[in-house]
N, C-alpha and C positions, 0 to 999 in steps of 0.2 A: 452332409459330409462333415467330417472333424476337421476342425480349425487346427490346421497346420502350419501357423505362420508364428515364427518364435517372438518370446514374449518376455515381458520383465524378468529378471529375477531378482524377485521378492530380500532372497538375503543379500543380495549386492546392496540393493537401493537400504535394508535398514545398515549393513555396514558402512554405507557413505556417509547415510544423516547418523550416525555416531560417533563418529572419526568427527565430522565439524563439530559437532556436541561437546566433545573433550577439548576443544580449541575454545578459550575463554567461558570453562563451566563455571556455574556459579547456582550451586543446590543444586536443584535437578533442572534450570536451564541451563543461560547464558549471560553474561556481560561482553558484548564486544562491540560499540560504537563504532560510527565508520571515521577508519583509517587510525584505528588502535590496532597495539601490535597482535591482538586477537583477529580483527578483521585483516589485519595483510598475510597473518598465517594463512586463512582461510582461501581469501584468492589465491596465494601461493600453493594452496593446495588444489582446487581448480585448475591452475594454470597447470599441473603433473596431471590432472586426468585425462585431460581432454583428449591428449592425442591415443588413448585408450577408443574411444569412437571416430576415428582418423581425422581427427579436427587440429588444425593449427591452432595452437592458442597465444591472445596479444592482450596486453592489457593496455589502454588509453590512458590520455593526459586529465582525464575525471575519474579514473578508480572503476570502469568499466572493463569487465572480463569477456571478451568474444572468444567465442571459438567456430572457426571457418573450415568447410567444407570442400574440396576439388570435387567430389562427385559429381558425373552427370545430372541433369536432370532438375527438377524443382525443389527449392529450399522451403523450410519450416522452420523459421525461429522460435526458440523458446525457451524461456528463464523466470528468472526472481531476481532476490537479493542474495546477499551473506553477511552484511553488519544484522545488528538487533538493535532493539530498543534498550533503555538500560534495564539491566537485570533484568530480563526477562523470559521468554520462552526460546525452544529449541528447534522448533520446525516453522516458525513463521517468516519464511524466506528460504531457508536452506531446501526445505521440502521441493519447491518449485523447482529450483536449480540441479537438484540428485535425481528427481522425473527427469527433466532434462536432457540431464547427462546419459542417465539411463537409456532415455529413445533414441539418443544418438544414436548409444554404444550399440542398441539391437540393431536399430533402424537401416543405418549407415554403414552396415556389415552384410546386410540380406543381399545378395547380388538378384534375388526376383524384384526388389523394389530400385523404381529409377527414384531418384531423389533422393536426400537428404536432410535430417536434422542438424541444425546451428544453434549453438548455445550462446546464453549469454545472462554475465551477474551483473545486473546495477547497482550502479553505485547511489547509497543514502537514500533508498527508498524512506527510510525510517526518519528522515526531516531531521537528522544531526547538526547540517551547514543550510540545510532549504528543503524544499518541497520536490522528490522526485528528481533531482539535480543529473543522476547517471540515465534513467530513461527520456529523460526531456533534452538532456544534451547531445543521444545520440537522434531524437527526432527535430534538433534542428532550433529547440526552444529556450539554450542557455547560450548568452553570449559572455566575451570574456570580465566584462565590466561587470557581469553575474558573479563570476569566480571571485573577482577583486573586494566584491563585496561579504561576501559569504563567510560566515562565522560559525564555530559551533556551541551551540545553544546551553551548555553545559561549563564551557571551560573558556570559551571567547577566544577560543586559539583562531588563528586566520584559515582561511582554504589553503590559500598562496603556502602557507606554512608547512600546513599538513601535506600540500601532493611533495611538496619539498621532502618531506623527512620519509616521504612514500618512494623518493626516487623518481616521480612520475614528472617534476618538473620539467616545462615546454616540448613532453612529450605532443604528438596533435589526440587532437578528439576524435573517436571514429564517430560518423554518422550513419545516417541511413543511406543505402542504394536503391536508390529508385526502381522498383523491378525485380529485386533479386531474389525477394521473398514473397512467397505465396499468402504470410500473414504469420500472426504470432499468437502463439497459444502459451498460458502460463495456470501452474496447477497451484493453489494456498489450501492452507486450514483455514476452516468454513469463520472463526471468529465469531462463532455464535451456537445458536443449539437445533439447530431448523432440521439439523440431519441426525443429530444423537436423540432429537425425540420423536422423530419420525422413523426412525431404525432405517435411515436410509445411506448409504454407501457414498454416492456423487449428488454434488450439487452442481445441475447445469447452470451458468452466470448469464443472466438475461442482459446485465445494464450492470453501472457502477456506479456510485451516487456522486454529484458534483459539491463539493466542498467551499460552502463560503465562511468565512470566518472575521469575524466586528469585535472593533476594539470601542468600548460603550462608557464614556467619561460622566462623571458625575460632582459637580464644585458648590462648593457650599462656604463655611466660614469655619478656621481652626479656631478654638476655642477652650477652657478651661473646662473640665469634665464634673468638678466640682461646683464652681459656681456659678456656671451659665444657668439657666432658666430653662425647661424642658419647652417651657410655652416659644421660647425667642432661638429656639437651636436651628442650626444649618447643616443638620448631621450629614454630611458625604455619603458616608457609610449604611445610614437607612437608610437614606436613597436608595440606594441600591438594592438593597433587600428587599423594599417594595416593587421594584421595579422586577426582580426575578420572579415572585411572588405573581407578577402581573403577566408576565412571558405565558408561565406557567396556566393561568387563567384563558386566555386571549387566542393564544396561539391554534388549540385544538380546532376553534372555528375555522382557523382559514387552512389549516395542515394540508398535507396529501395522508392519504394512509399505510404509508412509509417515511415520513418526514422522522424526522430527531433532531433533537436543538439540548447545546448544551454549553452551562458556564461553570468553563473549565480552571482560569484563576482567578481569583477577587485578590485585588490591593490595596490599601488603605494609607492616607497621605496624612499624618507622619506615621502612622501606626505606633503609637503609646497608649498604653492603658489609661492616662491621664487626661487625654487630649481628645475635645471630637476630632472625629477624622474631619479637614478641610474638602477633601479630596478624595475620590475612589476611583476603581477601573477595575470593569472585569471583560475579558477576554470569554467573547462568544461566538457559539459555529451554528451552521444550520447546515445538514444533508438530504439532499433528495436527489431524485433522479428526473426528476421535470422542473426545468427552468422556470417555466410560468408559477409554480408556488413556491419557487425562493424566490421571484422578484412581488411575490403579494404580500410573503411575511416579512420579507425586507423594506416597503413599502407602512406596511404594518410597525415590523419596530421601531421605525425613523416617525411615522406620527403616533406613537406612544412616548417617544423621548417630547415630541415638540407640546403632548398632553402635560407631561409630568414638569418640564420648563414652566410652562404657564402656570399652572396650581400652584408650583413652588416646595418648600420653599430652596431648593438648591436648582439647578440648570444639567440638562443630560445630552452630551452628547454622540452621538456616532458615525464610528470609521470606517470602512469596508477596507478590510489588510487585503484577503486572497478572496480570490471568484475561483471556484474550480468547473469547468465545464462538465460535464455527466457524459459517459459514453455508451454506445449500446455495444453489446459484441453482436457479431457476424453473426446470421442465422444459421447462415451453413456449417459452422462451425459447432453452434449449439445442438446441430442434428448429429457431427457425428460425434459430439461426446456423449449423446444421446443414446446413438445406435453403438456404441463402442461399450456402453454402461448394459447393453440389453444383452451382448454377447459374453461380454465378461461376467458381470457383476450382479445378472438375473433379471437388469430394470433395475432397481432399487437409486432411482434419481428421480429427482426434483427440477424445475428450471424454478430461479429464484435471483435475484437482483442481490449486490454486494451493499450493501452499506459499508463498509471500509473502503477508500480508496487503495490502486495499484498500480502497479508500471504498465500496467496493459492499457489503462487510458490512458496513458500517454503515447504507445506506442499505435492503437487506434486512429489515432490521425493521422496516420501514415499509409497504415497497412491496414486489411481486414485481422480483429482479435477474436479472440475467446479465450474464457479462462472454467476451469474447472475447483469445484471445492468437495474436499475431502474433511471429515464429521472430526469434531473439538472437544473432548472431554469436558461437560460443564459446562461448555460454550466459551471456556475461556482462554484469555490472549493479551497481551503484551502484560503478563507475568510470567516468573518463573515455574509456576504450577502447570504450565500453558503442557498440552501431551495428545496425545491418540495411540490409539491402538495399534498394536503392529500388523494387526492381522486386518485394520483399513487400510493401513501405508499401503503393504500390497497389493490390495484390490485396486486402491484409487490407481496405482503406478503403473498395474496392466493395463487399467482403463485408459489411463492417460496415454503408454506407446499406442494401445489401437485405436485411439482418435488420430494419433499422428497420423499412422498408416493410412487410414482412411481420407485426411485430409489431402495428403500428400498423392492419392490416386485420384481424388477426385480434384488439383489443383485446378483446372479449368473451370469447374462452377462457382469459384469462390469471387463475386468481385472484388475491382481493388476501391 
């Protein structure tokens, strides 16, 4: 029989992700940091959609956008972001949130389906003030002494400041309801090339990798560049470069085969051209999605620092900043953006693990997740080059309402 149940439209969902597009462009993405006046357009513009899918919309004392359902029957939360990274791409957050809106706007108008889609944009996905700050505050993981502290990483303006000049000041924070959702699904660009070289349409999300990241000291002795003694130096600064040089060696032995590890900024203490460096720091991550081979190569780095101490001749040491926990999405979840990708989209998916974190591990420990990914020109992401095809937007966005659907009928097999 023909699939009679109404479905995306295609030109709605790209005139939504265009309309936010033109809200702090910059080349052919974006610039809009969270809680610049580009990102409160944006929720401001959110906050005018929603009740297009008969959703009340509220925005929280964290820059968190819900939009709430009256409908009978079982809920299906689901969102993204709408800040960006700086200058960077256009669909990396907004994409999630215009599926979203979209499953509502079908979803939540079908009088054959009981239930409803709920929407929702977090706030700073993108790590401006912290780490996932709008989906961890609605699952219960940010307390206010968090806010008190929080800064943004760019300009050091305070949180306190920003929800201030947002209007959001001693607004409350909304959290999770116990119950009230059957789970959360959120769609991204894939951030890589697993589906543009496989000419495949959906990427189903197995897992998300958990995010640790070390801050790795190196002391030596400042010194004259001219007339020190190459033989009697305490270079800081080689230090270091040995010591990545040695990551790079070492690591492959003990990896998973998905791991990635990477040094993101190197410092150098005083930094003059004249000076050895006394002092170094570079700021390092490691991703996986099994715990047991981030605590071996953690384990690992910490006795190659205590190798490198002893040898000499500078001292190395390391800090663990974040531990990010790795999440799995819901099986059932993964079947039916599976089965929803066979009806739509021919098949043409993948099941494949995230290596970028999401709000969906966050919102995973609450509720049963799943997330979907849709193919990245290039594979590339947080630049402004960052694009897809229009004619994947809309495959993914059908695919995406009839997983909702699907979820949404079969709410009973999903556990919590």
């Amino acid at each position: 029989m023909p699939d009679t149940n109404p479905r995306a439209d295609g030109n709605r969902v790209l005139a939504d992700l265009n309309a936010l597009r033109a809200i702090g462009a910059y080349k052919t993405g974006v610039h809009k940091p969270t809680f610049s006046e580009p990102h409160k357009q944006s929720l401001d513009w959110l906050m005018r959609k929603l009740p297009e899918a008969g959703l009340s919309a509220t925005i929280d004392g964290i820059g968190n956008v819900v939009g709430i359902s009256a409908k009978p029957g079982p809920k299906l939360l689901a969102g993204s972001h709408l800040e960006s990274q700086n200058y960077a791409g256009w669909l990396d957050g907004p994409l999630g949130v215009v599926y979203a809106l979209e499953a509502a706007r079908v979803l939540n108008t079908d009088p054959s389906l009981k239930g409803a889609v709920e929407v929702a944009a977090w706030c700073d996905e993108e790590g401006h003030f912290g780490h996932f700050l709008g989906s961890r505050s609605y699952v219960g993981q940010v307390t206010e002494a968090d806010i008190d502290a929080a800064r943004d990483r760019t300009s050091g303006r305070t949180m306190r400041d920003a929800l201030a000049e947002m209007g959001l000041a001693g607004r409350p924070r909304v959290t999770a309801e116990p119950g009230r959702h059957v789970g959360y699904l959120e769609a991204h660009i894939e951030q890589g090339d697993t589906l543009e070289s496989g000419r495949l349409a959906i990427g189903v999300v197995t897992s998300i990798v958990g995010i640790w990241q070390y801050q790795i000291n190196f002391t030596g002795e400042q010194n004259h560049a001219g007339t020190t003694r190459m033989a009697v130096r305490k270079d800081a600064g080689l230090a270091l470069a040995k010591f990545c040089v040695a990551i790079d060696e070492r690591f492959p032995v003990a990896c998973g085969p998905r791991t990635v590890w990477t040094t993101g900024r190197i410092t150098l203490d005083p930094g003059a051209p004249s000076i050895i460096p006394g002092g170094a720091e570079m700021l390092f991550q490691i991703r996986d999605d099994d715990p047991a081979v981030i605590a071996r190569l953690e384990q690992l780095l910490r006795t190659m620092a205590e190798e490198a101490s002893a040898k000499g001749p500078c001292t190395v040491a390391v800090t663990k900043l974040r531990t990010g926990a790795p999440a799995m999405m819901n099986a059932g979840f993964q079947d039916a953006i599976e089965a929803a990708s066979k009806a739509v989209a021919g098949g043409r998916s993948i099941r494949m693990p995230s290596g970028a974190g999401h709000d969906a591990q966050m919102l995973a420990t609450v509720m049963p997740a799943g997330m979907l990914f849709v193919p990245s020109i290039g594979g590339i992401s947080h630049h402004w080059t960052e694009n897809t095809a229009d004619a994947d937007i809309v495959t993914a966005a059908e695919v995406f309402v009839d997983a909702c659907r699907r979820i949404l009928c079969g709410y009973g097999s999903f556990p919590k």
